[in-house]
N, C-alpha and C positions, 0 to 999 in steps of 0.2 A: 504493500500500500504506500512506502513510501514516493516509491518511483513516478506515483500519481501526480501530475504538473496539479494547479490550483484551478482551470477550465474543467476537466476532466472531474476532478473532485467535486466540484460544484455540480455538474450535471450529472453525474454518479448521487449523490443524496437528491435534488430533484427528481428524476430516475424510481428511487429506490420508496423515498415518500411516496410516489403517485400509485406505484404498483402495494404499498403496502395499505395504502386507502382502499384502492379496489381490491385487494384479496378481502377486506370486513366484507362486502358487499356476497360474495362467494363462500366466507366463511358460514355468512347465516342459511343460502339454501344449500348450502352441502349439510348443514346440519355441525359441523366439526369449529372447536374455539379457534378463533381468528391467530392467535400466537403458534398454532400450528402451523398454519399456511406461513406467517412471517418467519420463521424457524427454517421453513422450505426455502423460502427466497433467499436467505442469505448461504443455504447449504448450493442452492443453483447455482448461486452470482460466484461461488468460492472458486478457489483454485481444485477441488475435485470436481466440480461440476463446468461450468460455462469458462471458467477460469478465468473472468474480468478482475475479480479482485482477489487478491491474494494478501491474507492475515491473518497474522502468527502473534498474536501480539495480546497474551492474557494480562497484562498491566493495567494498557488500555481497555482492552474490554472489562474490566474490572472497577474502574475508575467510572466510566458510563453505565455501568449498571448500579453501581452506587447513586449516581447522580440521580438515573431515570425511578431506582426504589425510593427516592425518595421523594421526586415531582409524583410518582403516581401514590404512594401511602398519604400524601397529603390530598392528596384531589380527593382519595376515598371517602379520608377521614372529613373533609367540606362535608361534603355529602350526606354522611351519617347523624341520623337524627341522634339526639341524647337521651329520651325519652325512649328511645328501642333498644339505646345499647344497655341505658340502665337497666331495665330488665332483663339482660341476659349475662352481665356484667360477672355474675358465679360460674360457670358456665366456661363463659369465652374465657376467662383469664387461667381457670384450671385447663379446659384442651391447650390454651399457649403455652403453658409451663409444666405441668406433668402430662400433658399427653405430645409435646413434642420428647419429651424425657423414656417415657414408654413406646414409644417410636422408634427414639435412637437405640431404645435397648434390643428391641427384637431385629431391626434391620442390623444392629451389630454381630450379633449370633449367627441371620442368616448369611451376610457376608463374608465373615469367617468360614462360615463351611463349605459357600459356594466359590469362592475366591481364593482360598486359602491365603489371606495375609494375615496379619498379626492383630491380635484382640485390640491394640489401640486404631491400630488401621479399622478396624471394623467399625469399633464406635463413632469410628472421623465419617465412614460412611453414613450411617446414622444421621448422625448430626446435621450430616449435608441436608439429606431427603427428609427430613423430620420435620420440617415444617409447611402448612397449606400456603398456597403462594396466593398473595394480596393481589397483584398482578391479575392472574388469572380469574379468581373469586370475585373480584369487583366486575371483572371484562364478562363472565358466563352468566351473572345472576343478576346484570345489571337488563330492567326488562321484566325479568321472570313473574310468574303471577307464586311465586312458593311461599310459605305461611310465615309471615313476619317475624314471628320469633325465630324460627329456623333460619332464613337469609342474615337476622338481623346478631346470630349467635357464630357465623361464617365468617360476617365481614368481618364485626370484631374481633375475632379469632386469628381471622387472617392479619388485621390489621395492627395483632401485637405479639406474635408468633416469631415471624422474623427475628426479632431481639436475642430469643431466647434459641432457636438455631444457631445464629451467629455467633452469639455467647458461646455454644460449646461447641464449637468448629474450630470458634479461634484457641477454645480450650485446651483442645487435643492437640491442635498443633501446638502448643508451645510446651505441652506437656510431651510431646514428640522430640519436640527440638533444644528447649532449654534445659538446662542440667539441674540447676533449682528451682524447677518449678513444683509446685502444692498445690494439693486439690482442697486444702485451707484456704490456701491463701485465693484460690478461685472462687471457693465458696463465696466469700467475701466478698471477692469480686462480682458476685454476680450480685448481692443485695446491692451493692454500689451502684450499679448497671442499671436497674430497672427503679430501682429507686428515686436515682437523681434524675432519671431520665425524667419519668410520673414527674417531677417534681417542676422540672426547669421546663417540661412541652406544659404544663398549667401555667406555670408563669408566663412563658412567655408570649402563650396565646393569648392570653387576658391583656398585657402588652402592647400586641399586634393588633388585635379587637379595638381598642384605646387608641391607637395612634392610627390607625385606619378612619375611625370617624373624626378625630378632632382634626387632622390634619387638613387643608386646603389646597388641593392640587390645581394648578393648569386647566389637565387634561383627565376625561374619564378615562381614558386610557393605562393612564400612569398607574390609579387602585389595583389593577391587578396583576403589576408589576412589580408594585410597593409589597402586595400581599404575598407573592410568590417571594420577593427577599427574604422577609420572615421566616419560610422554610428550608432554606437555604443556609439562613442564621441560626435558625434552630438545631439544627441538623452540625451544621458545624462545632458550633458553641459547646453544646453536647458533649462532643465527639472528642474534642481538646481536651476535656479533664475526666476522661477514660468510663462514660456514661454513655449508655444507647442511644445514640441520636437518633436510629429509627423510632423508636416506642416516641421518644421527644416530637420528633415531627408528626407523626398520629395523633398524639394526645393537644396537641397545640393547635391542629388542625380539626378536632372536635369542638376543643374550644370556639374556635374562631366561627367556625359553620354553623352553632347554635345560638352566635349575636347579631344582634339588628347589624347591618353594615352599608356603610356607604356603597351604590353602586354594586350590590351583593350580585346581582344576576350577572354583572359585567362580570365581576372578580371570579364566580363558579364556571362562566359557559369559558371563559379564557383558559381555566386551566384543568376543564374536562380536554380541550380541545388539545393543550401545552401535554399532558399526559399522556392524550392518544399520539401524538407526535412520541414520545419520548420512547413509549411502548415497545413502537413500531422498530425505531430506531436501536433499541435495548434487545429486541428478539433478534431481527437481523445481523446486526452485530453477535452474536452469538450465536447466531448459525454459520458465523462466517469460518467464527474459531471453530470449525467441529472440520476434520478431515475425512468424510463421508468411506474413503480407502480404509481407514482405522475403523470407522465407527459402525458401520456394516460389515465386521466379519462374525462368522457363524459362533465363534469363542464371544463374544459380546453378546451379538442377539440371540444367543440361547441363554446365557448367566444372567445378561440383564432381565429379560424376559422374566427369566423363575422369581429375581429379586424382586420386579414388578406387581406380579401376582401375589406373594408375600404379604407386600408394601399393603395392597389395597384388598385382599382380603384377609387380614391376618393382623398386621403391625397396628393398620391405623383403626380397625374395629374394638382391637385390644385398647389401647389409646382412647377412642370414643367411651365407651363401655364403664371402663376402668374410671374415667375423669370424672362421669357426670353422674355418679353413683347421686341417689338418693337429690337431684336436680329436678327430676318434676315433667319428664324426658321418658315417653312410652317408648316400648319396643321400635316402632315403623321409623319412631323419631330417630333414632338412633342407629338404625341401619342406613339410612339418611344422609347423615351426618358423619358416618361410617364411609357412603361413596361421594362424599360433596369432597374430602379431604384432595384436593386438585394438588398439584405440583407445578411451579412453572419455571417466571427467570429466576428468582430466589435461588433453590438448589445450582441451578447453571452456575449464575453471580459467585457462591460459594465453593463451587467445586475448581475456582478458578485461583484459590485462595494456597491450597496443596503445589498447582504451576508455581505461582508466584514464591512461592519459598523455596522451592526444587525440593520437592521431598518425592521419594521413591514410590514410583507406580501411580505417580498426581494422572499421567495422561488417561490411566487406567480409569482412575478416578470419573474426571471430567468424560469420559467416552460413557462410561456405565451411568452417570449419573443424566445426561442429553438422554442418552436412550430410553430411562426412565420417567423423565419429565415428557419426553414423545408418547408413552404408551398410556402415561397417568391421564393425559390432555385427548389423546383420541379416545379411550375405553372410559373415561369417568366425565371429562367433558363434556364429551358430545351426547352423552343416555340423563345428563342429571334432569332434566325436563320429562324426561319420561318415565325415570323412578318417582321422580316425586309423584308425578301422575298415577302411576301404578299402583303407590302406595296412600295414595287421596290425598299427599300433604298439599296440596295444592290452592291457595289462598283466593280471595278477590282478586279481581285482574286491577294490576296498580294504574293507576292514571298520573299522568308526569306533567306539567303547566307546557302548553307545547308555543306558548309564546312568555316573553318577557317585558313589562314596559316599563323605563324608567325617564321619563321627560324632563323630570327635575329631581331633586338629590340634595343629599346632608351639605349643605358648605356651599351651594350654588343659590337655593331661594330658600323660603321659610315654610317652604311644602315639600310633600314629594308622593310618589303612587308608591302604593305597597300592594305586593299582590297574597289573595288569601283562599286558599283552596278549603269549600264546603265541605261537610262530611257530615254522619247521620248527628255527630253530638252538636254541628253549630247550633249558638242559639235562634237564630235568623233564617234556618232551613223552613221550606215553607210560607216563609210571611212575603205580602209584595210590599214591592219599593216605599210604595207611599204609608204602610203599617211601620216601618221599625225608624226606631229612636236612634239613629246615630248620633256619636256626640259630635259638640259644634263646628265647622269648617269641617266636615269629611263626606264627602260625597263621591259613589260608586261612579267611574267616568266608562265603563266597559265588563261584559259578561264575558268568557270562552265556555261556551257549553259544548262537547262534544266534538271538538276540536271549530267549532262557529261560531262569529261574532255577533251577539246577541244586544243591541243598542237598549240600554236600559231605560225604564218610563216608568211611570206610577205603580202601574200596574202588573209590571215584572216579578215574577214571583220565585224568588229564591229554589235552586235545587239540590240536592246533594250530590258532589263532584263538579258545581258550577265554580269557577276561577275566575275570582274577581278583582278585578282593579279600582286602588278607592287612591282620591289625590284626600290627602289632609295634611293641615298644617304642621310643620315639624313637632310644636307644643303641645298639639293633639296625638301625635301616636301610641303613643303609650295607651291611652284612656281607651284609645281607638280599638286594639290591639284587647286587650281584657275585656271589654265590652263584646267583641267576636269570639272569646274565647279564652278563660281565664288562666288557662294553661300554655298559652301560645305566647312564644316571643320567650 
């Protein structure tokens, strides 16, 4: 890749973006998660396949997938209501930490015997695959009609899981490699880790929340540039005084997605869109590193194979099972929650980590470990809409605001539209226009019912799943906002 002039380069990512947009479009009627198809592309464009590009370079790919894990755990976490996560809150934080822990134990066993390397090799396997990848779980169940607590017990899951893989990937290795290393002193290390993580992604979303609205930009532009710094500072900030900046940029990004915000639609639809860019770009790049001549021979796709099978009926049902004892979690749930356990770029990201140190049989590693994020992503990806279906977990079909309007805004007038999606508990479902009491200066300026713009009149009569736009005065919101719903905002 170096040998690439700066023309070439630039039209190579142009290139590489357009065909990774249109593989989404291909991923949904083939039925198969879109990070597979991107996976493919960068295995095409490699030096075993089309041979346009040729790269060797785990540092790099290592560096970009750190960057991209953390533009997409933040997008997630925007996203994430707090209200769904606190309810699952016992739950999601046991599968992250004892059920990636029982994970790594059984894939350590089975890789020992089918591998034959050494019991710390084994566990470094483990470790790698041990976690549901955020990536992926956001991308498969974004959409889906599956039963809130279920999706809503994944994402979280997914979205603080990573820590705790990473945590003991970098364990083993240095338990591999340094000659005074303690499983004390790691202990330690890991209340450090997730602790201060919790601690500084609270603070510093509450921070970013605050300096987001008080601030007066330019350009609306600028919020969701401003906002994406934050996790970028998050993440680093974190990371310097030997603390999970992933879990930091999640929990910071909960924060920040459950406050009123300047420009809010701006700041989410930018970096749904900044995520899916990075995605793309993070998959690709990691198909690029896989040398298809290595990674398809019959020794691989038979070993990886059995570990596969294992992994996903075995390690992670053990894992599910085991975590959510006495949870509140029937059978159907739990067999469920058993095949949602996805693998994506997370394991790749990490198996890239053994390269980078030169430790014996890393290529081994990273080959078995691609092949298994292939097989997790086409055999559990692509059915989890029709297990759920199967097993009736299957919730109301979600409805998403399929417009946004923000004409005016915190720091520009002394109003602005806030938009507020109906459901069976508003208090104003059922009444028309001219019945309800809004408080003073707020007034509904537009309806979206059913994806149709509905010009609102006296006589307009509220319905549930109707998306409303109301302008009211900035000193109004609040009142506005509890008066629709006392629990909202």
């Amino acid at each position: 890749m170096e040998h690439i002039n700066m023309e070439h380069f630039i039209l190579l990512t142009a290139l590489l973006l357009i065909i990774g947009v249109l593989t989404t479009k291909f991923s949904t009627r083939l039925g198969v998660p879109a990070l597979v198809l991107f996976l493919l592309v960068g295995m095409i464009m490699g030096s075993d396949g089309l041979g346009i590009i040729y790269f060797n370079n785990p540092e790099l790919a290592q560096l970009i997938g750190i960057i991209a894990l953390v533009i997409i755990l933040f997008e997630g976490g925007l996203q994430t209501k707090w209200s769904s996560v606190k309810a699952v809150a016992a739950p999601s934080l046991s599968l992250a930490t004892v059920g990636v822990l029982l994970t790594t134990i059984v894939i350590a066993v089975a890789a020992k015997l089918i591998f034959n390397v050494s019991w710390m090799e084994g566990f470094l396997f483990g470790a790698i695959v041990g976690s549901t990848d955020a990536a992926a779980i956001f991308a498969v169940l974004k959409g889906q009609n599956i039963r809130d607590r279920l999706s809503a017990t994944l994402e979280a899951e997914s979205g603080t899981n990573d820590p705790m893989a990473m945590f003991l990937t970098l364990s083993f290795i240095e338990l591999m490699t340094a000659k005074n290393s303690s499983i004390f002193v790691l202990i330690g290390s890991f209340f450090w880790q997730m602790g201060i993580g919790l601690l500084l992604g609270f603070l510093l979303g509450r921070f970013a929340s605050f300096a987001i609205n008080k601030i007066n930009l330019d350009s609306s532009g600028l919020y969701p540039i401003f906002t994406l710094a934050f996790a970028l500072l998050t993440y680093s900030l974190t990371d310097l005084i030997g603390a999970s900046g992933l879990l930091a940029v999640y929990i910071a990004a909960l924060v920040i997605g459950n406050k009123d915000l300047t420009y809010r639609h701006s700041i989410f639809r930018f970096n749904e869109g900044f995520a899916w860019m990075m995605q793309i770009l993070m998959f690709i790049i990691l198909g690029l590193l896989v040398f298809p001549a290595q990674f398809l021979s019959f020794g691989i796709i038979f070993k990886g194979f059995l570990l596969s099978l294992i992994l996903i009926f075995l390690a992670r049902p053990v894992a599910v099972f085991l975590s959510t004892i006495k949870m509140g979690f029937h059978l159907k749930e739990k067999i469920f929650l058993s095949w949602a356990g996805l693998k994506g770029a997370v394991p790749i990201v990490l198996a890239t980590f053994p390269m980078t140190m030169g430790l014996e049989n890393s290529q081994l590693f990273f080959n078995v470990v691609f092949f298994v994020v292939l097989t997790s992503a086409l055999i559990q990806g692509s059915t989890i809409s029709f297990v759920a279906e199967t097993l009736g977990l299957n919730g109301p079909k979600k409805v998403e605001a399929p417009h946004s309007l923000e004409l005016v805004s915190i720091g520009k007038a002394n109003a602005e539209i806030i938009e507020f999606e109906v459901d069976d508990t508003t208090v104003i479902r059922g009444q028309k226009l001219k019945e309800i009491s809004f408080p003073k200066d707020a007034l509904i300026s537009a309806i979206i019912r059913n994806g149709d713009l509905v010009t609102p009149h006296g006589e307009t009569t509220i319905k549930s799943g109707d998306i409303l736009y109301i302008l009211v005065k900035k000193k109004r919101k609040r009142e506005l906002k509890k008066y629709l719903n006392r629990e909202f905002g």
